[in-house]
C-alpha positions as CSV (number, residue, x, y, z in Angstrom):
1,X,12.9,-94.7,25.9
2,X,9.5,-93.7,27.2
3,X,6.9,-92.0,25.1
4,X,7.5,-88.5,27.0
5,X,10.8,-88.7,25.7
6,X,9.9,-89.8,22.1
7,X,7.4,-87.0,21.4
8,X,9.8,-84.1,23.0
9,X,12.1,-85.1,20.6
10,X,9.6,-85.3,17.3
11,X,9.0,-81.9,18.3
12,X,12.6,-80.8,18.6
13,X,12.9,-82.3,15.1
14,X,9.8,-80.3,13.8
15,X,11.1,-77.4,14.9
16,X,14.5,-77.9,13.7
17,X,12.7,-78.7,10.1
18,X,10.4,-75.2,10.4
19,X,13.9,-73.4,11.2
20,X,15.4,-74.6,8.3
21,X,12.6,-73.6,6.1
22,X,12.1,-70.7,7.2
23,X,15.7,-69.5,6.7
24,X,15.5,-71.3,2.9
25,X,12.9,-68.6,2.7
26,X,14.6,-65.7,3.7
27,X,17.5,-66.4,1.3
28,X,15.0,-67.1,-1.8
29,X,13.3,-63.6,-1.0
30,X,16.8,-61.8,-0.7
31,X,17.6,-63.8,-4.3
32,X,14.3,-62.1,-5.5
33,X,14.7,-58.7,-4.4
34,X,18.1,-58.3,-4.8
35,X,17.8,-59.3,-8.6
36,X,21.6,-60.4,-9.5
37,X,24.6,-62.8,-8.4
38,X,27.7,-63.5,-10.1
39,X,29.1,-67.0,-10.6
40,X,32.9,-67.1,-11.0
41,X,34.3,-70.0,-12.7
42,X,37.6,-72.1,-11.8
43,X,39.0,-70.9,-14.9
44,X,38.6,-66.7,-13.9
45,X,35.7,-66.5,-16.4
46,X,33.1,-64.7,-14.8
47,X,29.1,-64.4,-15.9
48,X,26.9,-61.9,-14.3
49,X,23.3,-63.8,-13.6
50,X,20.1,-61.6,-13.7
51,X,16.5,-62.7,-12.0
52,X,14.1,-60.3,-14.7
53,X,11.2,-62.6,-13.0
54,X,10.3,-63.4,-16.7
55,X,13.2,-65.5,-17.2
56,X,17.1,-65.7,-16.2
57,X,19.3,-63.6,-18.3
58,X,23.2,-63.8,-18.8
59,X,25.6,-61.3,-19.1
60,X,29.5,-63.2,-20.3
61,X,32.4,-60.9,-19.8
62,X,33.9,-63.1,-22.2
63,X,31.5,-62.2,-25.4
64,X,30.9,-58.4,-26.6
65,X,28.5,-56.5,-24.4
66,X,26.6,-55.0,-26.9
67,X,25.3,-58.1,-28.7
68,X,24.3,-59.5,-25.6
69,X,22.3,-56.7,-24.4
70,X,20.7,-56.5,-28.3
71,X,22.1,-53.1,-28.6
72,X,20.6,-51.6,-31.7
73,X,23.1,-50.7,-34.4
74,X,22.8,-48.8,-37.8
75,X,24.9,-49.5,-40.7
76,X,27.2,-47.3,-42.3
77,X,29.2,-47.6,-45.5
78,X,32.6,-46.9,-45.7
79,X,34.6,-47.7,-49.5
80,X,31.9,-50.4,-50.1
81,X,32.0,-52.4,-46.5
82,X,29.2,-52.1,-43.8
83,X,30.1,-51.0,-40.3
84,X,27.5,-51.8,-38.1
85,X,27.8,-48.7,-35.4
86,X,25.9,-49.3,-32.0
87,X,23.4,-46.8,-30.7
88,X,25.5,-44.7,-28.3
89,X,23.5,-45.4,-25.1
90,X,22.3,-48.7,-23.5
91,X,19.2,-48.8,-22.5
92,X,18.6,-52.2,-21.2
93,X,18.3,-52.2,-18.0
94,X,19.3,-55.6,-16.8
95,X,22.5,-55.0,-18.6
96,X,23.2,-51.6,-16.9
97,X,22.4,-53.6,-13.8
98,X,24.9,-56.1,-14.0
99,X,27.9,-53.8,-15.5
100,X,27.3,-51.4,-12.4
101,X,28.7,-54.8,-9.7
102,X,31.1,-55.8,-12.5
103,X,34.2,-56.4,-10.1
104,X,36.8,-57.3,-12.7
105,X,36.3,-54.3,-15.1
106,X,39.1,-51.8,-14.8
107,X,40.2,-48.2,-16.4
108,X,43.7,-50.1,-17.4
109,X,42.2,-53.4,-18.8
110,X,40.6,-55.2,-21.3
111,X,37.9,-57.9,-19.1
112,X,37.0,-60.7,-21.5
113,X,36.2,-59.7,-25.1
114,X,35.5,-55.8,-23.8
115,X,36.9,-52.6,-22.4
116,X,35.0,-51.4,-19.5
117,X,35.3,-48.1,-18.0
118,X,32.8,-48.2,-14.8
119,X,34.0,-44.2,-13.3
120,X,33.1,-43.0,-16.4
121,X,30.5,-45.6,-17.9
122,X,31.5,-46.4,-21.1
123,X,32.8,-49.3,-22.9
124,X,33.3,-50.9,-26.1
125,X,34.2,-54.2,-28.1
126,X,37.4,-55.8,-28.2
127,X,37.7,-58.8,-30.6
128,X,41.6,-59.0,-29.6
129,X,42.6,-57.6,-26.4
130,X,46.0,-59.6,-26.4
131,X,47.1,-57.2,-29.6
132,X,46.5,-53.6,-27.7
133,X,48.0,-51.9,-24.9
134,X,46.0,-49.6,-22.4
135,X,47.0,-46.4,-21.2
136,X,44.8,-44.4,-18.4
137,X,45.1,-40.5,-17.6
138,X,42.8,-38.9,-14.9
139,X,43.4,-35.6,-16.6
140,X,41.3,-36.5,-19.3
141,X,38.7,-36.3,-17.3
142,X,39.1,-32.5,-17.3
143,X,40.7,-31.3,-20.8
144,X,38.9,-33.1,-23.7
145,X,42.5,-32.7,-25.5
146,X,43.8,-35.4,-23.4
147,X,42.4,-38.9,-23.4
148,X,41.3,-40.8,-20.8
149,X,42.2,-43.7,-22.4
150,X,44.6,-44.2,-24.9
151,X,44.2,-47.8,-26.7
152,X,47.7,-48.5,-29.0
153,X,49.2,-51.7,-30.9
154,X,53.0,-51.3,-32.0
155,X,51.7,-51.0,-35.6
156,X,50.9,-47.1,-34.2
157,X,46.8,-47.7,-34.6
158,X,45.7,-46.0,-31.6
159,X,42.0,-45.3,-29.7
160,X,41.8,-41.8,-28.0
161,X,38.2,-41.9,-25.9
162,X,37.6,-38.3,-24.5
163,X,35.3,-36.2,-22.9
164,X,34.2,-32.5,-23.5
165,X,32.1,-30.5,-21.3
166,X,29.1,-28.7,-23.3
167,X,26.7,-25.8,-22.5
168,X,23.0,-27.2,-21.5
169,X,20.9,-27.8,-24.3
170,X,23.7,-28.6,-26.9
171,X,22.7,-30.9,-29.3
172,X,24.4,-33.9,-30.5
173,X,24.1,-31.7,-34.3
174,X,25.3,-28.7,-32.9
175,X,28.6,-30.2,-31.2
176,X,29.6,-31.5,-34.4
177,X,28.8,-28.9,-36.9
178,X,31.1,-27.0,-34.1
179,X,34.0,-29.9,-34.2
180,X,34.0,-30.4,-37.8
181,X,34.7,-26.7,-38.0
182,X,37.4,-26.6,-35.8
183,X,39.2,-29.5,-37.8
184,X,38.6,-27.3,-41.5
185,X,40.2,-24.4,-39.7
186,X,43.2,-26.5,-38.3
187,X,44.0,-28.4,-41.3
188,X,42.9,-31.3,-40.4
189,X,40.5,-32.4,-42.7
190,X,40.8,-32.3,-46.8
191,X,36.9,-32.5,-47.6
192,X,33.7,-32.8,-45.8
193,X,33.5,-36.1,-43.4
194,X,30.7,-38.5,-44.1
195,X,28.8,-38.0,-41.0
196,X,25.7,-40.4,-39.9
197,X,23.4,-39.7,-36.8
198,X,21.2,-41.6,-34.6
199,X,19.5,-38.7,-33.2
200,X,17.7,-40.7,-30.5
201,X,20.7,-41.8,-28.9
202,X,22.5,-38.3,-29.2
203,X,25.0,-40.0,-31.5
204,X,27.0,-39.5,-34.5
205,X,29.9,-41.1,-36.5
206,X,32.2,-39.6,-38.5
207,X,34.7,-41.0,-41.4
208,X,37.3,-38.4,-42.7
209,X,40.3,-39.1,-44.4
210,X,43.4,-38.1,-42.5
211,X,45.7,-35.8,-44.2
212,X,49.1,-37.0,-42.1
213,X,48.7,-41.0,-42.9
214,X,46.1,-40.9,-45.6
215,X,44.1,-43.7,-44.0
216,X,40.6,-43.5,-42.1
217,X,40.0,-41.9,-39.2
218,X,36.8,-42.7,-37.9
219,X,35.2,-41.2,-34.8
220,X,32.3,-41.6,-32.7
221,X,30.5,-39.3,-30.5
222,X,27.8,-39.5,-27.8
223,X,26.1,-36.6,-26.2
224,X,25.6,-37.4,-22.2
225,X,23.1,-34.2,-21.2
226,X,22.8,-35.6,-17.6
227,X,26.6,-34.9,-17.1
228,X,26.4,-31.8,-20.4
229,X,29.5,-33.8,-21.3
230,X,30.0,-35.9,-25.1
231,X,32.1,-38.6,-25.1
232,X,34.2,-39.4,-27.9
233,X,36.3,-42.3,-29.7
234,X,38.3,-41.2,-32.6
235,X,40.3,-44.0,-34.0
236,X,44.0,-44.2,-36.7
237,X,45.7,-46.1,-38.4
238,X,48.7,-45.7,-40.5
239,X,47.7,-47.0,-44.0
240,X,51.3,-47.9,-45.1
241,X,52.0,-50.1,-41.9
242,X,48.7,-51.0,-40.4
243,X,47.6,-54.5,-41.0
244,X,44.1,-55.9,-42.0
245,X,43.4,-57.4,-38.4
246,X,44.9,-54.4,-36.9
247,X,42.4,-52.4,-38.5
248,X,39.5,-54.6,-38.6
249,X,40.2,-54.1,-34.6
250,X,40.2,-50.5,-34.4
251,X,36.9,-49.8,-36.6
252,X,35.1,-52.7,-34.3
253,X,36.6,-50.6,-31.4
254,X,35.6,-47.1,-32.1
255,X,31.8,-48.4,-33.6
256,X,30.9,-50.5,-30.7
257,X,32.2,-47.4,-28.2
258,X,28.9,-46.5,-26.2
259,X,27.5,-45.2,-22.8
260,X,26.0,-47.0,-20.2
C-alpha cells in the first residue's frame, strides 16, 4: 500500500472519529436541555430520572409521591393517633416535571404505590392498591355532587374526590365555613368538625363523625384559584364492618390527596 493511500485513509478515520463525537455531543446537549428520561425496567417498574444540574433525582412509581418529593405535612390528631396530612399543592418542581410525561398513570388505576390523575392533576397515596377498586365518571368534572373518582373495597369504605367551581377570590376559609353549613342544615353532621388549615397551600381537613355509620369521615380540601375550582377527598367507613387495614388505608388515602 503506498503512502498516498495510507494517509487518505488516516484521514477518513479522523473524520469518522470527529463525526462520532460530534453526534455524542449533540445527544449529551439534548440530555441537558431536555432535563428528564424514563428507564423502564424488565419487571414493568418504571422510575422517572431528572437532570436538576445539581445532582440526579428519582422519582419511583412504586413508593408514595409525596415522600419523595419531601412534601410538607402537618399533623393532626384524631382520638389520640397523629395523621400526618400533606400540604395540598406540590411545589417541587422536578416532581411536577416528571408526573406531567408519566405514561402509565391513568384516571382508572392505581400506578405503583399511588393514584394518579394527570387530566385533572391530582393524586394521592395508596399503601394497598390490590384491596380497592376504581371507578371513573367524566361528569364529575362538572357537578361537584358526582365524583370523579370513586375509590371502594367490599368492606363499603369508599373515596369520593370531587371538584366544585368557586367565584374568584374565594378563600380556602370561606368555602368551608360555606360547606360545613350546608352539612348542619342537611343533617349531616351531629357537632362541629375539627377542622385544621394550612393556609398557604389553600388547604383544610376536616374530621366529623358521621351520623348514618357512626365512624369517621374525614375530608380534605384544596382551593385551585388558577382553575377557581376546590378539589376534595371525603373518605367512610362503616365502623361495624370496616377493618383496621381497611381503614388505616382510607385515612392514608384522603390525607396524602393533593394537587400538582
Amino acid at each position: 500500500m503506498s503512502d498516498e493511500n495510507i494517509r487518505s485513509d488516516s484521514v477518513a478515520l479522523e473524520k469518522q472519529k470527529t463525526i462520532r463525537m460530534a453526534l455524542i455531543v449533540v445527544a449529551t446537549l439534548i440530555l441537558a436541555i431536555g432535563g428528564f428520561y424514563v428507564m423502564t425496567r424488565s419487571d414493568g417498574k418504571s422510575n422517572m430520572v431528572v437532570d436538576l444540574h445539581k445532582g440526579t433525582f428519582t422519582l419511583s412509581l412504586d413508593k408514595p409521591v409525596v415522600e419523595q418529593g419531601n412534601v410538607r405535612t402537618k399533623s393532626v390528631t384524631d382520638n389520640g393517633k397523629d395523621i400526618p396530612v400533606t400540604e395540598g399543592v406540590i411545589t417541587n418542581s422536578a416532581v411536577v416535571g416528571q408526573l406531567n410525561v408519566i405514561q402509565q398513570a391513568s384516571p382508572t388505576q392505581f400506578t405503583g404505590k399511588n393514584f394518579i390523575n394527570k387530566n385533572e392533576r391530582f393524586l394521592f397515596t395508596a399503601p394497598h392498591p390490590e384491596y380497592w377498586q376504581i371507578a371513573y365518571n367524566q361528569a364529575g368534572l362538572q357537578d361537584p355532587n358526582i365524583p370523579i373518582n370513586y375509590i371502594s373495597n367490599p368492606e363499603g369504605a369508599h373515596l369520593n374526590i370531587w371538584r366544585e367551581q368557586v367565584p374568584a377570590g374565594t378563600t380556602i376559609e370561606q368555602y368551608v365555613a360555606f360547606k360545613v353549613m350546608q352539612m348542619t342544615q342537611a343533617g349531616l353532621i351531629l357537632r362541629q368538625p375539627l377542622i385544621t388549615y394550612d393556609l398557604p397551600s389553600g388547604t383544610a381537613f376536616l374530621i366529623i363523625t358521621n351520623p348514618v355509620t357512626m365512624g369517621q369521615s374525614y375530608i380534605k380540601m384544596v382551593l385551585e384559584p388558577n382553575r377557581n375550582s376546590v378539589f376534595g377527598a371525603t373518605a367512610n367507613y362503616n365502623q361495624a364492618i370496616s377493618t383496621p387495614r381497611a381503614i388505616q388505608d382510607l385515612v392514608t388515602m384522603v390525607s396524602t390527596f393533593t394537587l400538582f
